[in-house]
N, C-alpha and C positions, 0 to 999 in steps of 0.2 A: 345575368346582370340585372334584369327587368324584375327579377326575383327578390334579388338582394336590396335593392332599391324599396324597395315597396314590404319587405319585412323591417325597413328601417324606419320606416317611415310608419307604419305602426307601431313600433318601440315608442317612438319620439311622441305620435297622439297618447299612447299609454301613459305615459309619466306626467302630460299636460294634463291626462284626466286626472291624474293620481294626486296633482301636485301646486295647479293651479285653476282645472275649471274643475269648479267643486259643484257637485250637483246642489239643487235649490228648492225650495218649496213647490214651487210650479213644477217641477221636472217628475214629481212624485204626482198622483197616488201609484202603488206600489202594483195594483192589476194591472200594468202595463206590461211588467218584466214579469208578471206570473204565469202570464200566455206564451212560457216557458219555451217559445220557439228558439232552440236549441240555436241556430242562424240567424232562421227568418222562419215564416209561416209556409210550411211546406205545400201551400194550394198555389201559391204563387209564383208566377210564369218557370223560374229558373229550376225551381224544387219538382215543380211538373215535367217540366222537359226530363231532369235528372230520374224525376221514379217511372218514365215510358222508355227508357234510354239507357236503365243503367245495366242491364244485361250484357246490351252490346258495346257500350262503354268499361264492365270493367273485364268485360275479353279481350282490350288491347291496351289493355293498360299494361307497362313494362313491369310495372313494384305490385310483386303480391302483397305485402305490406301496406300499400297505398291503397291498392282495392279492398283489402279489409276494415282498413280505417273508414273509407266509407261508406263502404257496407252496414258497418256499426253507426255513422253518423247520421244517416239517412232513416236507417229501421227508429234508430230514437225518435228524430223530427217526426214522420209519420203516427208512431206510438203516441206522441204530445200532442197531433192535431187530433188523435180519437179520443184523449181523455180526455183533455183543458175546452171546456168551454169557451165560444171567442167571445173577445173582451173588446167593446166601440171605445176609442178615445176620450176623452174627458171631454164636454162640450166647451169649457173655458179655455182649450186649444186650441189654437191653429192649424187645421186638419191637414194643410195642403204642406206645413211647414213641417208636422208632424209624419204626413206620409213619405216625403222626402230623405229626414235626416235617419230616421228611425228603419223604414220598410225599404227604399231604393238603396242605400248604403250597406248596408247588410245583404242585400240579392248581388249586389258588385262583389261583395266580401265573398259568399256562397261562391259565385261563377270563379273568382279565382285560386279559392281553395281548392275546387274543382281542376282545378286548370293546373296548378300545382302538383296535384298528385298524380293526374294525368301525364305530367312530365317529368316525374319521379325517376330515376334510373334503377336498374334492376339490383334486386337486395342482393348485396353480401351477409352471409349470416353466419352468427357466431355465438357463441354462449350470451353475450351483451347483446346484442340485439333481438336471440329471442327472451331471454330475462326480461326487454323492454317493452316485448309488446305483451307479453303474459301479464307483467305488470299494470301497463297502458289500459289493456281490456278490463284486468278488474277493477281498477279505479273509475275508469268512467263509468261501466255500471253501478258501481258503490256509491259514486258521485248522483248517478240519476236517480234513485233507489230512493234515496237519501232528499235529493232535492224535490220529487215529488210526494212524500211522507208530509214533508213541514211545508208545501206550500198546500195541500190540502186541509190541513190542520191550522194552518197560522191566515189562509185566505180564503177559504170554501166552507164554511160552517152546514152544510149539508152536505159535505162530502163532493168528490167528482165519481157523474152517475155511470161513467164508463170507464172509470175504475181496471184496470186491468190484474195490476198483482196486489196483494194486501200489504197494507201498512207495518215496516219492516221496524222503523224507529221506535227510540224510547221518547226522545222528545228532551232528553237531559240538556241538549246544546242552547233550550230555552233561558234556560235561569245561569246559563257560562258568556254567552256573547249575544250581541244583535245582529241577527241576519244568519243564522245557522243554515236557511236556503241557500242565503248565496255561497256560505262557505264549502255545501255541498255543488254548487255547480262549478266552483274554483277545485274540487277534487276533479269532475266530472271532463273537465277542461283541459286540465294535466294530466290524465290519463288518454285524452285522445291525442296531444301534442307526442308523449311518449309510444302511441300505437301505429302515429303516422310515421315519427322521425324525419320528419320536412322542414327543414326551418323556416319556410313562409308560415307555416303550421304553429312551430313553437313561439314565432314575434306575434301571431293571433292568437294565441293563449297567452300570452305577456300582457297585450292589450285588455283581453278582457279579466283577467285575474286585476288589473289595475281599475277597468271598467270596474266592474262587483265590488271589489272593496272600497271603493269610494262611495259608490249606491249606498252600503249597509253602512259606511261613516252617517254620511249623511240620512241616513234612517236612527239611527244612534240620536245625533246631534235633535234632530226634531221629534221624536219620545224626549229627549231632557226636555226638551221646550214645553212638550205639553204635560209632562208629570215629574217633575226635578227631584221626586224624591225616590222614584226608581233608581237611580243609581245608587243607592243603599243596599240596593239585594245582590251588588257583585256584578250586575253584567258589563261585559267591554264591547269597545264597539271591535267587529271585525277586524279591522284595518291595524288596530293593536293588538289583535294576537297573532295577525299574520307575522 
């Protein structure tokens, strides 16, 4: 019930981002969301507890399925804290306001995802279910592949020097849409909602798939502002191709 409750209740902030709190000029620059922590910054209490712990964690876990999903969730975040350089707050922030809504909200998000799949029940399988995690897995890689390609290229102009696999993308989703990062993390997303099959899991990829497409409207919306004649060359913003 506590489940159900609380994937609802993500739905309902999802569509409030989507729909009426529209992100703002202050809520941007964009190296905020580039420190691509997939959750949260995996140095951080609950990400640490989970990479000392997750051995014996996902030996009692009832869903193989579920202990994959995070297996694969956790190998990324760690993956993102050795390449991304960390990124300090904007100093015209409110650091305390900003460590709050941003870093403590998302470690609650973490612990009960965690907590979610921990109380997963054991898989039934069936040709749909695994079609869904075969699925699940290559999208989210595809998704992160993809997502680290263009934010190295559209926000690192030296590169990122701990670089792990080479640069996979053409780069063509520059001159189609704005925000091809985030549309690669909206794959990245839907393939672990699909890997987990949780539905507290899939109202948090609802959430942020709404989250992200509103970010790259609003990244859309202030490029017009600062060069109005960009919109000449075709691009859309995210939120209208989705």
């Amino acid at each position: 019930m506590i489940d159900n409750y609380s994937a609802a209740i993500l739905v309902i902030f999802g569509l409030l981002r989507l729909f009426v709190c529209q992100h703002t000029r202050p809520a941007l620059p964009f190296s905020e969301d580039v420190r691509s922590c997939i959750l949260a910054d995996a140095r951080l209490p609950t990400s640490l507890l989970a990479k000392f712990l997750i051995p014996v964690v996902l030996s009692t876990f009832q869903s193989f399925r579920a202990g994959c999903a995070l297996t694969v969730l956790l190998i990324a975040m760690w993956t993102d804290d050795f390449q991304y350089p960390p990124v300090e707050p904007p100093r015209e922030r409110n650091r305390l306001a900003s460590y709050f809504i941003r870093i403590v909200s998302y470690e609650i998000i973490v612990g009960s995802i965690i907590w979610a799949l921990f109380n997963q029940k054991e898989d039934v399988y069936n040709t749909l279910t695994i079609f869904q995690m075969i699925l699940g897995f290559n999208c989210f890689w595809f998704g992160y592949y993809g997502k680290v390609d263009y934010d190295e290229f559209m926000h690192f102009p030296h590169g990122l020097p701990n670089r792990i696999f080479p640069a996979s993308s053409t780069f063509d989703m520059l001159h189609q849409i704005t925000g091809p990062d985030y549309q690669h993390r909206i794959i990245q997303w839907i393939g672990f909602g699909l890997l987990a099959g949780n539905g507290f899991v899939y109202a948090f990829v609802f959430y942020e798939i709404c989250n992200l497409a509103s970010k790259a409207y609003t990244r859309h919306r202030i490029n017009l502002e600062e060069d109005p004649n960009q919109v000449d060359d075709g691009r859309t913003p995210l939120l209208q191709r989705l």
